[in-house]
MIDO-112525 format. One record per residue (C-alpha): residue in one letter; chain; x, y, z. Coordinates in Angstrom, 1 decimal. Layout:
REM MIDO-112525
NODE   res   chain       px       py       pz
NODE     a       A        X        Y        Z
...
***
This chain:
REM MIDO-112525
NODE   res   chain       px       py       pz
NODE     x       A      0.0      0.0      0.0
NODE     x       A      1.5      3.3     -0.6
NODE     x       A      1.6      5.7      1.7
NODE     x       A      4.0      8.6      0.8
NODE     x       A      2.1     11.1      1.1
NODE     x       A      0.7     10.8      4.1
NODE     x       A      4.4     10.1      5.3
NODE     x       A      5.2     13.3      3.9
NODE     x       A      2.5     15.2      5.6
NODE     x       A      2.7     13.2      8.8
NODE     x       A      6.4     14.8      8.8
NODE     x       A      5.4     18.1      8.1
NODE     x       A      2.3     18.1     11.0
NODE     x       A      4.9     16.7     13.6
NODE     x       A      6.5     20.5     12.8
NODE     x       A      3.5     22.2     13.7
NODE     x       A      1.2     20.7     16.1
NODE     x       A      2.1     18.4     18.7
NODE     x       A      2.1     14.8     17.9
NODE     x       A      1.8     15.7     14.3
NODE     x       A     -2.0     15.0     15.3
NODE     x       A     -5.2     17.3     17.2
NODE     x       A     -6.2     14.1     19.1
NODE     x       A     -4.1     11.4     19.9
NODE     x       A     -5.3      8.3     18.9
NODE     x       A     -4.9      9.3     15.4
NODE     x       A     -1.0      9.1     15.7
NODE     x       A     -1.1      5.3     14.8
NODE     x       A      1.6      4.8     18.0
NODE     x       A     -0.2      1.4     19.5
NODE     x       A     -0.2     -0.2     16.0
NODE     x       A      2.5      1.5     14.6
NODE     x       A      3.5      3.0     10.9
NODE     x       A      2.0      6.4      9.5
NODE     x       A     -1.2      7.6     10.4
NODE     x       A     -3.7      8.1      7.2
NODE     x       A     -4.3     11.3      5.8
NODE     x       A     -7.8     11.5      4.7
NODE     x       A     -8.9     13.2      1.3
NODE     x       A    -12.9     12.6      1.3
NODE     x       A    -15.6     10.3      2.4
NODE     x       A    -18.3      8.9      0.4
NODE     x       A    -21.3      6.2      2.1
NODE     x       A    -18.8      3.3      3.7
NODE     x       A    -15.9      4.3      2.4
NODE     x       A    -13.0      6.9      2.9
NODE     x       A    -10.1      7.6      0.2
NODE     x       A     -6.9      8.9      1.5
NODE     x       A     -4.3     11.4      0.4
NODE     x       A     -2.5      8.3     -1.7
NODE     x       A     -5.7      7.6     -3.6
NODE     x       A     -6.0      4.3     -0.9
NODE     x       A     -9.5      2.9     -0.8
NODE     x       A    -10.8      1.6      2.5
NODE     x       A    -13.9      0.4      4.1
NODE     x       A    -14.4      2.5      7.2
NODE     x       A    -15.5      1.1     10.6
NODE     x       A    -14.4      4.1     12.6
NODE     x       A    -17.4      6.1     11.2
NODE     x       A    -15.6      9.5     12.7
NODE     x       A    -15.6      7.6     15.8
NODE     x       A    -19.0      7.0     15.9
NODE     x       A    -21.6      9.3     14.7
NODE     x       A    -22.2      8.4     11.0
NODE     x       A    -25.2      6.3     11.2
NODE     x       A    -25.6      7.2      7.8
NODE     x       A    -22.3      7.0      6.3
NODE     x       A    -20.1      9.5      4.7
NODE     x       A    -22.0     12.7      3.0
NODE     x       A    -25.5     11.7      3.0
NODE     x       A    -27.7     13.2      1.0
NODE     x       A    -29.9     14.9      3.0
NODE     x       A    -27.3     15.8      5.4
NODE     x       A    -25.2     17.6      2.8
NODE     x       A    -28.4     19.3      1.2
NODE     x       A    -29.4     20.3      5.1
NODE     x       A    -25.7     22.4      5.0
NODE     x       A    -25.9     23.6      1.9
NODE     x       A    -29.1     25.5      2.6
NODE     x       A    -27.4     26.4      6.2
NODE     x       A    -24.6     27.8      4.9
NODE     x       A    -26.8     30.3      2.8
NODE     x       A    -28.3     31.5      6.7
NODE     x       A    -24.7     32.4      8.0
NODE     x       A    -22.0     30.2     10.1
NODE     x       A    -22.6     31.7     13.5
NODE     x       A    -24.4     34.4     14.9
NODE     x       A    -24.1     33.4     18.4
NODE     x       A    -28.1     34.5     18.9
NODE     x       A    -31.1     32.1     18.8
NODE     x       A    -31.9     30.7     15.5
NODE     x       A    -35.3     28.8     15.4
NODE     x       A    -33.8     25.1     14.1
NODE     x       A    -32.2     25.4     17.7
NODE     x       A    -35.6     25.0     19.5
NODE     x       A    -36.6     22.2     16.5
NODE     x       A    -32.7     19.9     17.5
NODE     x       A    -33.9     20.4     21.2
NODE     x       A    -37.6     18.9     20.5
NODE     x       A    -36.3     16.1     18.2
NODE     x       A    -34.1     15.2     21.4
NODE     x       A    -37.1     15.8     23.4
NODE     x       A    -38.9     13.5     21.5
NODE     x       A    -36.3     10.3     21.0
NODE     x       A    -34.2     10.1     24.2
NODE     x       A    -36.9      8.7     27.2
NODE     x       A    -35.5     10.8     29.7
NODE     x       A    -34.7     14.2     28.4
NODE     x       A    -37.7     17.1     29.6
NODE     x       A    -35.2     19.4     28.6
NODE     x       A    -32.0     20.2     26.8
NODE     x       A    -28.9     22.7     26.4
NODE     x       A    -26.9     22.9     23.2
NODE     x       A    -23.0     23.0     23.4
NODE     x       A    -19.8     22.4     21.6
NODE     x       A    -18.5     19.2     22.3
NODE     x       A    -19.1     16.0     24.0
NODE     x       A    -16.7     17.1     26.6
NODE     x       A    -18.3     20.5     27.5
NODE     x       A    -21.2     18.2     27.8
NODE     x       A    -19.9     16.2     30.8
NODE     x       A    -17.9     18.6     31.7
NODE     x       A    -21.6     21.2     32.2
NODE     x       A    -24.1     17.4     33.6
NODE     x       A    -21.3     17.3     36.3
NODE     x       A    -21.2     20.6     37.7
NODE     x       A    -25.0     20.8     37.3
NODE     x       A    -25.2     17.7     39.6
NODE     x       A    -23.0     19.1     42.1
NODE     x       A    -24.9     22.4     42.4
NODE     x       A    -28.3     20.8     42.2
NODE     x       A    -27.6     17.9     45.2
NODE     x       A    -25.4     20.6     46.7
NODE     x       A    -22.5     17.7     47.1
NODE     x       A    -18.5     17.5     45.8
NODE     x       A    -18.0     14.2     44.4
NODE     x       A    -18.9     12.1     41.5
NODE     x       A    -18.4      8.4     40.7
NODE     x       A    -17.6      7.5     37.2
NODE     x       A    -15.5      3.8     36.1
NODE     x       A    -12.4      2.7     35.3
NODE     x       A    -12.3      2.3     31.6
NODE     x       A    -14.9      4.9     31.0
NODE     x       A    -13.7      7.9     29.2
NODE     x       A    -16.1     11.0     29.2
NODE     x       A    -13.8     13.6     27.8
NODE     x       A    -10.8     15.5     28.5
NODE     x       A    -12.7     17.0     31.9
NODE     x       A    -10.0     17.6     34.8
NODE     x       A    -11.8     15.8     37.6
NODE     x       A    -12.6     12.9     35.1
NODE     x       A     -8.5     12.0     34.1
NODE     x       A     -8.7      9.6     37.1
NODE     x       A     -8.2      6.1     37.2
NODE     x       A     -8.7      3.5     39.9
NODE     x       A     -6.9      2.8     42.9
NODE     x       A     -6.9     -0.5     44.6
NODE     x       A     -9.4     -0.4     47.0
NODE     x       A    -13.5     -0.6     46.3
NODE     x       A    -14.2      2.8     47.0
NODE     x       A    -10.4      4.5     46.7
NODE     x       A    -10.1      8.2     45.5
NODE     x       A     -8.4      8.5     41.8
NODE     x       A     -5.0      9.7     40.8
NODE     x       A     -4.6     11.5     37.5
NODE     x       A     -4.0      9.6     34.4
NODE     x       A     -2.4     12.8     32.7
NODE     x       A     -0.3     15.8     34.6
NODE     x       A     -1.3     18.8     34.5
NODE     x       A     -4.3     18.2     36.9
NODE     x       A     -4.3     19.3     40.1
NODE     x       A     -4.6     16.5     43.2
NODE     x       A     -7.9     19.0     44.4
NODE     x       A     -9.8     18.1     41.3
NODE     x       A     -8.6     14.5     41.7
NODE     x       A    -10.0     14.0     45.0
NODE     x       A    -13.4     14.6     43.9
NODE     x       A    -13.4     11.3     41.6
NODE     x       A    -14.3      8.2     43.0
NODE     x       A    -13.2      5.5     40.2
NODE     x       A    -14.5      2.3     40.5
NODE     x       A    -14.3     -1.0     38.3
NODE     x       A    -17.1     -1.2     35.8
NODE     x       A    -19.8     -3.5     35.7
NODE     x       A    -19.5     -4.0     39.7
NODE     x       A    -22.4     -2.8     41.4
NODE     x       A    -21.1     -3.7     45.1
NODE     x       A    -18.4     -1.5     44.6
NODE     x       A    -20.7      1.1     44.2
NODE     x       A    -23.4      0.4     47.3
NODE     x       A    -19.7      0.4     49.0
NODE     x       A    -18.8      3.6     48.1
NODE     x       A    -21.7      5.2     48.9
NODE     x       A    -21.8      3.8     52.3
NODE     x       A    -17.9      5.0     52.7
NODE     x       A    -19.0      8.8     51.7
NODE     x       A    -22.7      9.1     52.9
NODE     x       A    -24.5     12.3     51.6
NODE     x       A    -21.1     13.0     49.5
NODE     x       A    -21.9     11.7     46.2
NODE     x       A    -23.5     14.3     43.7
NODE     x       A    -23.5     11.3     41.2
NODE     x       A    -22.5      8.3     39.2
NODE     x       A    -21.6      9.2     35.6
NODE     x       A    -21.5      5.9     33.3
NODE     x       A    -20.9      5.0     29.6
NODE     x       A    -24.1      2.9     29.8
NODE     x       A    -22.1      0.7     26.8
NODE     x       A    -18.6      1.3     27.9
NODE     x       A    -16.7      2.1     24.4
NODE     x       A    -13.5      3.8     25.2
NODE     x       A    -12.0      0.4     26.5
NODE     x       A    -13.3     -1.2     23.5
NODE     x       A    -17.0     -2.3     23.5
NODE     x       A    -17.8     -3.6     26.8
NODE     x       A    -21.4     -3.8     27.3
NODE     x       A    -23.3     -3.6     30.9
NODE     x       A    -23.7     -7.0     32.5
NODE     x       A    -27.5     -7.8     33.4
NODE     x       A    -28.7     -6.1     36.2
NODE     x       A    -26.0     -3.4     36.3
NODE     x       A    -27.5     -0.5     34.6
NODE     x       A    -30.6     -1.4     37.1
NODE     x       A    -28.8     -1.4     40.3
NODE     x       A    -27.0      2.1     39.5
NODE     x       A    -30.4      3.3     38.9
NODE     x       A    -31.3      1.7     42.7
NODE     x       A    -28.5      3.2     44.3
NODE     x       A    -28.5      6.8     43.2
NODE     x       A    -32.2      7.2     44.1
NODE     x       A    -31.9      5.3     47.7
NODE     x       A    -28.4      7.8     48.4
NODE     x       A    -29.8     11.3     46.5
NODE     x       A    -27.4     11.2     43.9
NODE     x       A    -27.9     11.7     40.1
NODE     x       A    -27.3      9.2     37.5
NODE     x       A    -26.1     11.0     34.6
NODE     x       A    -25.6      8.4     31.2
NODE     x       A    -22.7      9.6     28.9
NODE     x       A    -24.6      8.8     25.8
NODE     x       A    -22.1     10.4     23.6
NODE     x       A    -21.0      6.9     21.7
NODE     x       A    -24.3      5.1     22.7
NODE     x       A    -26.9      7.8     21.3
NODE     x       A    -29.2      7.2     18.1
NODE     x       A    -26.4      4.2     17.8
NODE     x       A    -27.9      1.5     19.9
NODE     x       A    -31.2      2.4     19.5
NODE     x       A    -33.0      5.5     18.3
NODE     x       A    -33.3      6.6     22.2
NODE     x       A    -29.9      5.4     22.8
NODE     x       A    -28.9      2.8     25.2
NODE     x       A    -31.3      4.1     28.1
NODE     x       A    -34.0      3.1     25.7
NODE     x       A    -32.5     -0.2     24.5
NODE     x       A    -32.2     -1.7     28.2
NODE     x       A    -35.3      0.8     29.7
NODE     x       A    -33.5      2.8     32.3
NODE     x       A    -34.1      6.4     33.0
NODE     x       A    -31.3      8.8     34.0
NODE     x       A    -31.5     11.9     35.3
NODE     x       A    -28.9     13.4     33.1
NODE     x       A    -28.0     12.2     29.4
NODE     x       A    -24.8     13.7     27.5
NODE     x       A    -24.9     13.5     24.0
NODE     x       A    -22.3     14.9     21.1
NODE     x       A    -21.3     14.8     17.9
NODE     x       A    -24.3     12.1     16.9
NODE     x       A    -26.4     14.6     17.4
NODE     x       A    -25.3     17.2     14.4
NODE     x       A    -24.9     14.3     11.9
NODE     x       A    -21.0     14.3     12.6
NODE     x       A    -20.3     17.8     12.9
NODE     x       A    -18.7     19.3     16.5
NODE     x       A    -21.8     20.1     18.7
NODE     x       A    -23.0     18.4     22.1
NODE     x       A    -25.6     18.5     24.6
NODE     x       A    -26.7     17.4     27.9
NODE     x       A    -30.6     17.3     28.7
NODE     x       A    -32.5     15.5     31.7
NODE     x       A    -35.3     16.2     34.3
NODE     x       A    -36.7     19.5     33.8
NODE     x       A    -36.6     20.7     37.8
NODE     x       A    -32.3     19.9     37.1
NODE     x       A    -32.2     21.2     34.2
NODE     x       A    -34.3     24.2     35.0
NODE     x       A    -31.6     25.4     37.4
NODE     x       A    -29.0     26.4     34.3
NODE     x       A    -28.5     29.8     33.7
NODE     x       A    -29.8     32.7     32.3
NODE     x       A    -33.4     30.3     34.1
NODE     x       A    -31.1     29.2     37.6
NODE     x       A    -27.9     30.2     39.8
NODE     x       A    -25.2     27.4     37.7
NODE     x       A    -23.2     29.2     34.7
NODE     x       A    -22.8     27.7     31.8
NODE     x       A    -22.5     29.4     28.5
NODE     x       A    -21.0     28.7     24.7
NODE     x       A    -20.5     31.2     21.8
NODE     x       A    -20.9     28.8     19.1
NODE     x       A    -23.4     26.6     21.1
NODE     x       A    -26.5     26.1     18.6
NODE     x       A    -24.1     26.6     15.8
NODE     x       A    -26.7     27.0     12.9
NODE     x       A    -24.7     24.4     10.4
NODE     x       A    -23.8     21.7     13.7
NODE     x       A    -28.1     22.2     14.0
NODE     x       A    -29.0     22.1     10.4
NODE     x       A    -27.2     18.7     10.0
NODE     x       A    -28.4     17.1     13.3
NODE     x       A    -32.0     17.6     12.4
NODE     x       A    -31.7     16.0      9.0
NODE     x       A    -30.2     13.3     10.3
NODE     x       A    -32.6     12.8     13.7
NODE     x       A    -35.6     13.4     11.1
NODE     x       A    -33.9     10.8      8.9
NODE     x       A    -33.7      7.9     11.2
NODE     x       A    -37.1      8.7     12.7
NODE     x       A    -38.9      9.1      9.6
NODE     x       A    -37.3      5.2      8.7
NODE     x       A    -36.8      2.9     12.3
NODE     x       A    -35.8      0.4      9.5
NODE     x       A    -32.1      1.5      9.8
NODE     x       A    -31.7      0.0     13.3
NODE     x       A    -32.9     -3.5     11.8
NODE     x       A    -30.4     -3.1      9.1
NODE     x       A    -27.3     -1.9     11.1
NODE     x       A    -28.2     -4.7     14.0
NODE     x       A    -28.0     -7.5     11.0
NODE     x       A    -25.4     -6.2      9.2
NODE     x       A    -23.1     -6.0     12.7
NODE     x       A    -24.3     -9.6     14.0
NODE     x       A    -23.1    -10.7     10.4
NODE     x       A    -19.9     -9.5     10.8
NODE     x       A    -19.6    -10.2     14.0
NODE     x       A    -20.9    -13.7     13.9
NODE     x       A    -17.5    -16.1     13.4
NODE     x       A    -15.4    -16.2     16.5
NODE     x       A    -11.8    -17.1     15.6
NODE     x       A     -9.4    -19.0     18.5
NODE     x       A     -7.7    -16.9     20.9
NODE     x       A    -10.6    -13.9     20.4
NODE     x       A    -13.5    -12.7     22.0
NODE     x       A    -15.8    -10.7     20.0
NODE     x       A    -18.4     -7.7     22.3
NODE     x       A    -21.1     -6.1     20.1
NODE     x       A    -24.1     -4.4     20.9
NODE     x       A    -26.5     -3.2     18.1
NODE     x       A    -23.7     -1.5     15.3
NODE     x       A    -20.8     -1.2     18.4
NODE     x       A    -18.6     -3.7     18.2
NODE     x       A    -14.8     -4.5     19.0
NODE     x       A    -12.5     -7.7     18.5
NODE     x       A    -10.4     -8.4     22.1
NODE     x       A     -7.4    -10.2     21.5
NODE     x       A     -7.9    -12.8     24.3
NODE     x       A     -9.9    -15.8     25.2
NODE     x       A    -11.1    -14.5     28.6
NODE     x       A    -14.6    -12.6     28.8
NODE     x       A    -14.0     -8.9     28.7
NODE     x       A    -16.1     -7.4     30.9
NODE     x       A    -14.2     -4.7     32.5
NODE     x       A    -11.1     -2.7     32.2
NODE     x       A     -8.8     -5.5     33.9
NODE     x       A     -9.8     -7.9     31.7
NODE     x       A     -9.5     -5.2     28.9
NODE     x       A     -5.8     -4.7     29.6
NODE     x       A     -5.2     -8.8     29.1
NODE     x       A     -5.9     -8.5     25.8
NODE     x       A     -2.6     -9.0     23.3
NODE     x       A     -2.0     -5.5     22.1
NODE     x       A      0.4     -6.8     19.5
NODE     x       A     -1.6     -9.2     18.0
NODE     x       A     -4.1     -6.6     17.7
NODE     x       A     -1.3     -4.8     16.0
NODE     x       A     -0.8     -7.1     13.6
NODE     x       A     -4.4     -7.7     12.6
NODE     x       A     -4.9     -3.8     12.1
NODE     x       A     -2.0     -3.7      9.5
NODE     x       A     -3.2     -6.5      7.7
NODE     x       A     -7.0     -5.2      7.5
NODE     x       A     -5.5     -1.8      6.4
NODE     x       A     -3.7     -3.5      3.6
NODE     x       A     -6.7     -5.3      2.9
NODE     x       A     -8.7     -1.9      1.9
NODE     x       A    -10.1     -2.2      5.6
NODE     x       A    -10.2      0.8      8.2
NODE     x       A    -10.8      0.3     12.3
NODE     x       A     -9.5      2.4     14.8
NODE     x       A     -5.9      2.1     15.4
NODE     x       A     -6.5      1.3     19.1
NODE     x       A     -7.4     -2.1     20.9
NODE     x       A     -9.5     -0.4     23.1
NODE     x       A    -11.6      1.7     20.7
NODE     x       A    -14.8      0.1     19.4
NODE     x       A    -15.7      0.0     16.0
NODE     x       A    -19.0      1.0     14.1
NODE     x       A    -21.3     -0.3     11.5
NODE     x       A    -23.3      2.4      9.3
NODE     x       A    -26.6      2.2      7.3
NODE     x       A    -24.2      2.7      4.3
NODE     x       A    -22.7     -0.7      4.9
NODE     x       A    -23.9     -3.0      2.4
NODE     x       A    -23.7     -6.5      2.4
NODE     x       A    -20.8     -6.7     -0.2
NODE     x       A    -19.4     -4.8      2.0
NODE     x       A    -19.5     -7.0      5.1
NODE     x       A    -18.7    -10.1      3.5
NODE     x       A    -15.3     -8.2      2.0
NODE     x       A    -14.6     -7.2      5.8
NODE     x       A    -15.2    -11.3      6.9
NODE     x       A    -13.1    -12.6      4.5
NODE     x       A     -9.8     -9.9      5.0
NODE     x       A    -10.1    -10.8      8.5
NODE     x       A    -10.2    -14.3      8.0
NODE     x       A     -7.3    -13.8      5.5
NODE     x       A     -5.5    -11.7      8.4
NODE     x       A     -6.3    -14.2     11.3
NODE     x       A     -5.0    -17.3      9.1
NODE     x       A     -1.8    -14.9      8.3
***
């Protein structure tokens, strides 16, 4: 495969911006060799600066239900861009995003716009703590929910043991307001709780864990957070920003029927383009400003082109529920063959292939998984014409584009890569 190119402007980035990369995971440095350089997108594909053809399962991490440049997405911009690209004033498709939230996601009474899926949780967790009037906030090992200060924490060895930053730069204060606990454990939880009564503002949770790979909640989990938080006054906030519209229309609180009090959603919501928003119960939600005491406030929230596409692509997938039936076959399809030494975790179109035999359930048994096997298998996929996220612990995505070709191309390079 050549790649000159994007060697060449891999160099030239390195110059310029740190890493040679604006997010990490893009520098390639877990599976090694040059990251791509992407030229355009088109319905399940992506071509990059070489003229390299690939099948792509990172569906800009997520949000593309509909593939690359769908039609009614890229006609819903190019009548936005005729309105302006910011005013950073109401603009009536605002109010239309917030109702066709409204009207998907169980939960949500009412919603704020913002600019990321970070400011999202970054805005749910300070709204808990000023609405329960309490400091700390549980979220799980494994569980990424942006690059929020108090949330770079990882688990210590105890149940219930205050974090340590996973990054520098954070101050110990922040620090000690994360409790980080082992997914998918619910005792650890009642334990914490009971170590730091009337302390605990909330529990924030990827309700489908996807930033250790796809790790979905074990049965009775979701249910039992749910329990807990109401018996100890705390708020259960669901970080929706992989989960929402993918697993099910209403996200994953609708595909396994439990209500949170928060939901944080991001860049699903404007069709792929950088926007966010948190939403819940309207007496929380109710107590954001310019309506309640706790600040919160975005220039380029509401961005009218971020808007424009989100509501063509929400009225899309509610106008035809059939997608979810077709992105649930097409992922079971591809996910179907198990080969030795691999364990396979997929729930609707998220999906991710651990290199190890053991059940992956959690981020311990995340970490056992042979990162140089998955190595190996990456290369050989992207030589086959096949993209998934350069990460073991990334999940990958199905889209509506995805056609059955398609999948049975992707079976047969990974076959081709697991026998090699």
């Amino acid at each position: 495969m050549n790649s000159s190119r994007s060697e060449e402007l891999f160099r030239e980035a390195r110059k310029i911006i740190p890493g040679g990369v604006n997010s990490p995971v893009r520098a390639f440095r877990s599976v090694g060799g040059t990251p791509l350089f992407i030229a355009q997108g088109a319905g399940s594909r992506i071509f990059d600066v070489d003229g390299n053809e690939f099948i792509d399962y990172v569906c800009s991490w997520g949000p593309l239900l509909l593939g690359h440049r769908h039609p009614d997405i890229v006609a819903a911009l190019e009548n936005a861009i005729d309105m302006g690209t910011s005013f950073g004033a109401p603009t009536e498709q605002e109010t239309e995003l917030a109702e066709a939230i409204r009207r998907a996601v169980p939960s949500v009474e009412m919603v704020r716009l913002v600019n990321s899926g970070t400011e999202a949780t970054m805005s749910a967790i300070r709204l808990a703590r000023g609405y329960t009037g309490r400091d700390l906030t549980i979220k799980f090992e494994g569980c990424y929910h942006g690059h929020v200060d108090s949330l770079l924490v990882k688990a210590g060895s105890g149940m219930a043991t205050l974090g340590i930053a996973d990054t520098r730069g954070v101050p110990a204060a922040f620090c000690n307001t994360t409790i980080a606990l082992p997914y998918n454990d619910a005792q650890a939880v009642e334990d914490a709780f009971r170590a730091y009564p009337d302390k605990i503002a909330a529990v924030i949770v990827e309700p489908v864990a996807g930033n250790m790979g796809c790790v979905p909640p074990l049965p009775g989990y979701l249910e039992a957070l749910r329990d807990l938080t109401e018996k100890n006054g705390a708020l259960l906030i669901f970080d929706e920003v992989m989960t929402g519209f993918r697993v099910a229309f209403g996200g994953a609180q609708e595909r396994f029927g439990i209500r949170p009090d928060l939901t944080t959603m991001g860049k699903v919501i404007g069709g792929g383009l950088p926007v966010g928003a948190y939403g819940g119960r309207e007496d929380i939600m109710s107590l954001i400003a310019p309506a309640g005491p706790i600040y919160q406030a975005g220039t380029l929230s509401g961005n009218p082109l971020a808007v424009a596409a989100g509501l063509a692509m929400l009225r899309h997938l509610e106008a035809h529920p059939e997608v979810y039936d077709q992105l649930e076959a097409s992922a079971a399809k591809l996910c179907a063959w198990v080969p030795p030494g691999v364990t396979v975790n997929r729930v609707g179109s998220m999906f991710t292939f651990f290199f190890t035999e053991v059940p992956v359930t959690d981020w311990e048994s995340a970490k056992r998984a042979d990162t140089e096997r998955f190595g190996r298998f990456f290369r050989a996929m992207l030589e086959q014409g096949i993209y998934i996220a350069p990460s073991q612990f990334e999940a990958a995505f199905v889209s509506a584009a995805h056609t059955e070709e398609d999948i049975e191309k992707t079976i047969a390079a990974a076959r081709e890569a697991f026998t090699a």
